[in-house]
Backbone bond lengths (Angstrom), bond angles and torsions (degrees), N, CA, C in turn:
res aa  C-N    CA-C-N  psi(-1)  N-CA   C-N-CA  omega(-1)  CA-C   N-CA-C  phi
1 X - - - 1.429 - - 1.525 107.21 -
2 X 1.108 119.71 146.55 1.552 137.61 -165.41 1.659 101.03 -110.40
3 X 0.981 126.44 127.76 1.203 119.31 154.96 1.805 115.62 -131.34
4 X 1.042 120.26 128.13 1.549 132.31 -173.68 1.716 110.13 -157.94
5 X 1.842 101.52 -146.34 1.352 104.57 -166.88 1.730 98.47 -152.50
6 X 0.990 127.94 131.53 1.386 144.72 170.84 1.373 157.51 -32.89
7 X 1.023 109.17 22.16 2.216 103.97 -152.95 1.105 114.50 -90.25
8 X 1.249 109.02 141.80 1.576 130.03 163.81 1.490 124.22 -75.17
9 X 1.382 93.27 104.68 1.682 103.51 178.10 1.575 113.57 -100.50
10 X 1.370 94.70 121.56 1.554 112.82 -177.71 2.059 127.27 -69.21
11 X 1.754 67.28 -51.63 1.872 81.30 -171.41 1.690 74.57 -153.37
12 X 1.979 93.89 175.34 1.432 133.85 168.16 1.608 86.58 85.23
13 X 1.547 87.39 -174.23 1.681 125.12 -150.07 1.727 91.90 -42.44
14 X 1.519 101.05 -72.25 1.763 97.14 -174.86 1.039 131.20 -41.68
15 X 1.767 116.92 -46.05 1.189 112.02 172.61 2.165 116.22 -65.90
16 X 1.166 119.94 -53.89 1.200 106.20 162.73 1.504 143.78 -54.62
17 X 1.653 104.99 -16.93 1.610 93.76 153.70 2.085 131.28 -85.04
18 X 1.722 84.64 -16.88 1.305 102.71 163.48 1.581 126.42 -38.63
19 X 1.402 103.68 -75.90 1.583 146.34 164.14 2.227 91.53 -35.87
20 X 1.052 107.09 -52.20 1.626 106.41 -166.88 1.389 93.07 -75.67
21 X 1.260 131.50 -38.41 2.031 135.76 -165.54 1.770 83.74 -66.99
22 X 1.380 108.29 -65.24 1.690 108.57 -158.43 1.766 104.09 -49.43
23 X 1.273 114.22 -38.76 1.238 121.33 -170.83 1.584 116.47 -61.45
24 X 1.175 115.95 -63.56 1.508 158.92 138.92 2.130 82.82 -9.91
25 X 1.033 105.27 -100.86 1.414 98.44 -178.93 1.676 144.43 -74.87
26 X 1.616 93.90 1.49 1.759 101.26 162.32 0.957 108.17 -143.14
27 X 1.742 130.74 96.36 1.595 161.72 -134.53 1.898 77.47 -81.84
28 X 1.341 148.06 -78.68 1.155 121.14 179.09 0.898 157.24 -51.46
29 X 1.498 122.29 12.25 1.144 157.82 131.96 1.709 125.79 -32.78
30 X 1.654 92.42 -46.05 1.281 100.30 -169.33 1.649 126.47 -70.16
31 X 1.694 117.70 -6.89 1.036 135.36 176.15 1.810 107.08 -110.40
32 X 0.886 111.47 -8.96 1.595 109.23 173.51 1.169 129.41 -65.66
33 X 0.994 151.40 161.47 1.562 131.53 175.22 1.863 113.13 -114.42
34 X 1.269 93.51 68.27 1.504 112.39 -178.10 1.634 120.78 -73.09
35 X 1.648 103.45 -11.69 1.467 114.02 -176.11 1.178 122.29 -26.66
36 X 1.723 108.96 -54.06 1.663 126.39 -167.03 1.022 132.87 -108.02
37 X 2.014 100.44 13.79 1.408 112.04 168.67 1.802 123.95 -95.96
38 X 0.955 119.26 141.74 1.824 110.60 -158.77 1.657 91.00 -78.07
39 X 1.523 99.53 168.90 1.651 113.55 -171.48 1.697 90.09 -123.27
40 X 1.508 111.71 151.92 1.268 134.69 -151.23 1.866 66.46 -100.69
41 X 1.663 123.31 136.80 1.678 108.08 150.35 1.680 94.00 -130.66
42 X 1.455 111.49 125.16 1.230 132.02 153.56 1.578 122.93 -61.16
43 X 1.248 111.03 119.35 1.596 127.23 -175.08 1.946 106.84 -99.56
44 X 1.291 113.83 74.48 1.386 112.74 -175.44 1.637 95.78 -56.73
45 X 1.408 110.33 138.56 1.352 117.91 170.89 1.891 106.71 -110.10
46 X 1.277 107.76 -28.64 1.527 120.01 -170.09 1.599 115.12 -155.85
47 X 0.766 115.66 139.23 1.921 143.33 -162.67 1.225 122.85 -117.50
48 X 1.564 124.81 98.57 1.985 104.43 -167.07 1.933 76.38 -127.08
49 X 1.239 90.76 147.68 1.474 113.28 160.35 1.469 129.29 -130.22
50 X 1.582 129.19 140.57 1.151 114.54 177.99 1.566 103.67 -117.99
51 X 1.529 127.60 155.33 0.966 141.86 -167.83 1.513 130.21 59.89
52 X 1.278 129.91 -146.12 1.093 136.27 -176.90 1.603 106.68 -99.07
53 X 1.853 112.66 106.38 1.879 99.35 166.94 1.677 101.04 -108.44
54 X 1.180 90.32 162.31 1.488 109.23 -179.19 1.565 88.96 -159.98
């Protein structure tokens, strides 16, 4: 479970390396014109896990 806080990035550095990760990892993406839509960035503040991850 994740627990953090939310922001909407419009423009600048974060949002354009954002925009390159999504692309980078969902190939239909890469023809869309997603440029000028803002990216949701999650600020994890705290991390709980149960059991064994690998």
């Amino acid at each position: 479970m994740l627990r953090g806080f939310a922001a909407i990035v419009e423009s600048g550095q974060e949002h354009d390396e954002a925009q390159r990760a999504l692309r980078w990892r969902y190939p239909q993406y890469v023809d869309m014109p997603i440029d000028e839509l803002p990216v949701i960035a999650v600020r994890v503040a705290r991390a709980a896990a149960w059991g064994k991850l690998e």
